[in-house]
BALO-53945 format. One line per 5 residues: number of its first residue (from 1); for each residue x, z, y of C-alpha. Coordinates in steps of 0.5 Angstrom, whole numbers, plus 500, padded with zeros to 3 digits. Each point is the difference from the previous one (the first is absolute). Layout:
<nodes>
NUM = X/Z/Y; ...
</nodes>
This chain:
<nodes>
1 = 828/324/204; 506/505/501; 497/507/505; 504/503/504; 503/504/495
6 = 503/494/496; 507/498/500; 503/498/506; 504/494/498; 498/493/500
11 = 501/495/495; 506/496/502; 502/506/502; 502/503/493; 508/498/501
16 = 501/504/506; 496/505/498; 505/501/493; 506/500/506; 498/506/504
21 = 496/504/495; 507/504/499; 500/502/507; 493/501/500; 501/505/494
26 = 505/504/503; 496/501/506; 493/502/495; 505/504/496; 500/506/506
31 = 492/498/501; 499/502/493; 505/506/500; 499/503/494; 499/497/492
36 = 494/497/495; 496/497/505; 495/503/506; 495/504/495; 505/504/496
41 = 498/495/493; 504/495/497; 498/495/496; 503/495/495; 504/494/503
46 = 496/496/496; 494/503/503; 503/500/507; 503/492/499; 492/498/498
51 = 497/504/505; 504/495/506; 499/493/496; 491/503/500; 502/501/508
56 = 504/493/501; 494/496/497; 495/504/504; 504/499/506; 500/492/498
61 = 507/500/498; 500/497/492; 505/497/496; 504/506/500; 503/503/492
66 = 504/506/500; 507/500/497; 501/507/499; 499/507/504; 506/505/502
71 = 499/507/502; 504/501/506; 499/508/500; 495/500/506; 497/493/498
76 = 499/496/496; 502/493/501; 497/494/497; 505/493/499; 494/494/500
81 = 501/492/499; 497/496/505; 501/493/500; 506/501/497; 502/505/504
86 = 501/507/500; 497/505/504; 500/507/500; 495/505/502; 501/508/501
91 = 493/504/497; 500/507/502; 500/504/492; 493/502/502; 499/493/499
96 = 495/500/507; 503/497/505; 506/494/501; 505/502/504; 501/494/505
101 = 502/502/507; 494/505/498; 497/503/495; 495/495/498; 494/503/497
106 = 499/495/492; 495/504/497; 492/499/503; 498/505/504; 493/502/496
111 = 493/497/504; 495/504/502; 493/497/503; 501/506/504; 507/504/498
116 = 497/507/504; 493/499/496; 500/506/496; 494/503/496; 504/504/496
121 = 503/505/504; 499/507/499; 496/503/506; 500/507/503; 499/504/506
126 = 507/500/501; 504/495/498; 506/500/497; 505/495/502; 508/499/498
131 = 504/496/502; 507/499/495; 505/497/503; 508/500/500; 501/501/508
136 = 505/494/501; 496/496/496; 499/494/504; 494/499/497; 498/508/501
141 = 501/500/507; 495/494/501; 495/504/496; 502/507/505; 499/496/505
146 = 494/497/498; 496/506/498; 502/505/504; 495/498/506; 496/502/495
151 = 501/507/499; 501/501/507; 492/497/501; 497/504/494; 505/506/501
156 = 497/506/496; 495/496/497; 505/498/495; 505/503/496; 506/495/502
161 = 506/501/496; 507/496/500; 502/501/492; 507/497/498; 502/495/495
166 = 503/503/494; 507/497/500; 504/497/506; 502/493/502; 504/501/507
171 = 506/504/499; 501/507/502; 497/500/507; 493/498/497; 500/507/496
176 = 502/504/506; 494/497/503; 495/502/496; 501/506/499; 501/501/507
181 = 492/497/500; 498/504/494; 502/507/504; 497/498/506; 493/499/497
186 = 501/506/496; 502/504/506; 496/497/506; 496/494/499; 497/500/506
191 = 506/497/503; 502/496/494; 497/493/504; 503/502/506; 507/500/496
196 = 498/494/495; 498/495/507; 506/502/503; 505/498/493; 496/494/499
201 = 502/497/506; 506/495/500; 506/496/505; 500/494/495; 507/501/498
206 = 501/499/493; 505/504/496; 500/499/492; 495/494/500; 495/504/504
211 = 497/502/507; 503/506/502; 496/507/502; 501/499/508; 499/507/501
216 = 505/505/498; 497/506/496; 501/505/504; 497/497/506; 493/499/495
221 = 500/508/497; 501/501/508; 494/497/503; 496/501/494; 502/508/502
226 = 502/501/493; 503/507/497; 507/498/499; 502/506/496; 493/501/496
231 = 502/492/499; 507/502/497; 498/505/496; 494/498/497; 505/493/498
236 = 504/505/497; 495/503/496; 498/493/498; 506/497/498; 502/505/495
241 = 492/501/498; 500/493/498; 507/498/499; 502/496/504; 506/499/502
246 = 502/502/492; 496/493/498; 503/497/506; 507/502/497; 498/499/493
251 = 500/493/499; 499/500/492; 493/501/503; 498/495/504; 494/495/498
256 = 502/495/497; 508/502/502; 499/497/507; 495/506/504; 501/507/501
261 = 493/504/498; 496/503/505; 495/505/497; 498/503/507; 493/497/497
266 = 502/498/493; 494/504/497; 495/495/504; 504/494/499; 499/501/492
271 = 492/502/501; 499/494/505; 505/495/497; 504/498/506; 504/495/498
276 = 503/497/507; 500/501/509; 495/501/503; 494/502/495; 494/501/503
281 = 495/506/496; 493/503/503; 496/506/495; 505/500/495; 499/491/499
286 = 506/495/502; 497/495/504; 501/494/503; 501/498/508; 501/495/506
291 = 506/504/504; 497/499/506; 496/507/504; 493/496/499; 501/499/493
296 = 503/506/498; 494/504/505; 494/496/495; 504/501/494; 500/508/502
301 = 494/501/502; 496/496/493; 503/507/497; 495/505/505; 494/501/497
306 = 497/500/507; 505/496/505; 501/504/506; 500/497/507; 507/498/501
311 = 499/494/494; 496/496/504; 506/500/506; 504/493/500; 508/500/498
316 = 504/495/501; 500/495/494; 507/498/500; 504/502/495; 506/503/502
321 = 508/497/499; 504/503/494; 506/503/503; 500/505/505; 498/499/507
326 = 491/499/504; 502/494/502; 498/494/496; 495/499/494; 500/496/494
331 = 496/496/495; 501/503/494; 498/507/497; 503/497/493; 507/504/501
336 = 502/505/495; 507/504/498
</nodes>
């Protein structure tokens, strides 16, 4: 039986759904503002063509054979024979997910008898916990929202760092912000989740397919007391250490011709093979994790070697919105740009 995660459209539905997809397209195309699907990997169109008819079975929808595939530049389109009738499908290049008024999740998320359960997790004193992300990432700020009650509780008994995808999928303003983050951490980072609380606040509003940051940036560095002029200069040390804005410029460089390089923390991005937003590392191991602060508390406090007080507290097990904003939750943590 088809979970919630299926494809929304019932079976005498299909011909509508053929009539409306281009509309729908138009409005995904600025949900997905950026090009080869949400993890930065493109696969072939024959993988992506039968990664839809695996997912159609499953969901209970057989009897569909594919005509042919055609790369659209930000998606692939699958043209299927139904009954005599064609049908077509847009799949994101990644081949994850189906764009149909959303994005769709086609790839089965791995089960675990306990996804938080994890033995092999290198122990310490003092843990150390990274979380690398895009900052305008849906799914990165699902998982900030979800940790970041973490490192408050367990403060100084962790060393809790935001890292920073090597390559950018949101524009110009994503790479500001990063390096915004980055020197805030390196100049005061006991005022960093103050700032972050604040910028992870949302009004709903979409703006290029996604919910807006509600607050304006100058507001955030303001409550958060943060040094505006040690902040300036620290990003212009950092924009010319790391070449920033000269990989932004030089799009002769961007990976897979599509996203700007982001090297602030390029050399741990090779050491732990981080491949897409939000990736989670503990003692120098990526590591799985529900999203929301109870998950994420467990997850942690299996890397002491003898767990503080704080990991017998009692967060939240909601797992956080995508997007911005504090306010609702949602029922997966699968996400990933």
């Amino acid at each position: 039986m088809a979970d919630e995660k299926s494809i929304k459209i019932k079976k005498n539905d299909l011909w509508k759904y053929a009539t409306f997809v281009l509309l729908a397209i138009v409005i995904i195309l600025g949900v997905i503002s950026f090009k080869g699907g949400c993890t930065g990997q493109v696969i072939s169109e024959n993988e992506a063509g039968a990664n839809l008819v695996n997912f159609l079975s499953s969901a209970g929808y057989s009897g569909f054979e594919i005509l042919n595939v055609e790369d659209l530049g930000t998606m692939y389109k699958v043209n299927t024979d139904y009954q005599g009738g064609e049908v077509p499908f847009y799949i994101t290049k990644d081949g994850k997910y189906l764009v149909n008024g959303e994005l769709v999740s086609i790839i089965p998320e791995p089960q675990q008898t306990d996804p938080n359960s994890q033995t092999d997790i290198p122990k310490s004193a003092k843990p150390v916990v990274e979380l690398f992300i895009m900052s305008y990432c849906p799914y990165g700020t699902q998982a900030e929202k979800g940790i970041i009650p973490v490192a408050e509780l367990l403060e100084n008994k962790i060393d809790f760092r935001i890292r920073y995808v090597y390559y950018a999928m949101h524009g110009e303003k994503e790479i500001t912000e990063n390096l915004r983050e980055y020197c805030i951490q390196e100049n005061e980072p006991e005022k960093f989740l103050d700032y972050m609380t604040c910028f992870l606040e949302g009004d709903g509003v979409e703006s290029d397919g996604y919910i807006t940051n509600g607050n304006d940036i100058n507001t955030c560095l303001a409550q958060a007391e943060i040094d505006t002029t040690t902040l300036g200069t620290c990003m212009t040390e950092a924009d010319s250490e790391f070449s920033v804005t000269k990989n932004l410029e030089d799009e002769s460089s961007w990976l897979s011709g599509y996203y700007p390089l982001f090297d602030v923390d390029k050399e741990l991005n090779e050491k732990y093979g981080i491949g897409g937003s939000p990736t989670l590392v503990i003692n120098g191991k990526q590591v799985s994790s529900s999203r929301d602060p109870a998950s994420y508390l467990d997850t942690v406090c299996q890397a002491f070697t003898n767990p503080p007080t704080g990991c017998s507290e009692v967060l939240s097990s909601q797992i956080p919105s995508a997007y911005f904003g504090w306010e609702g939750t949602s029922s997966t943590s699968a996400g990933q740009c």
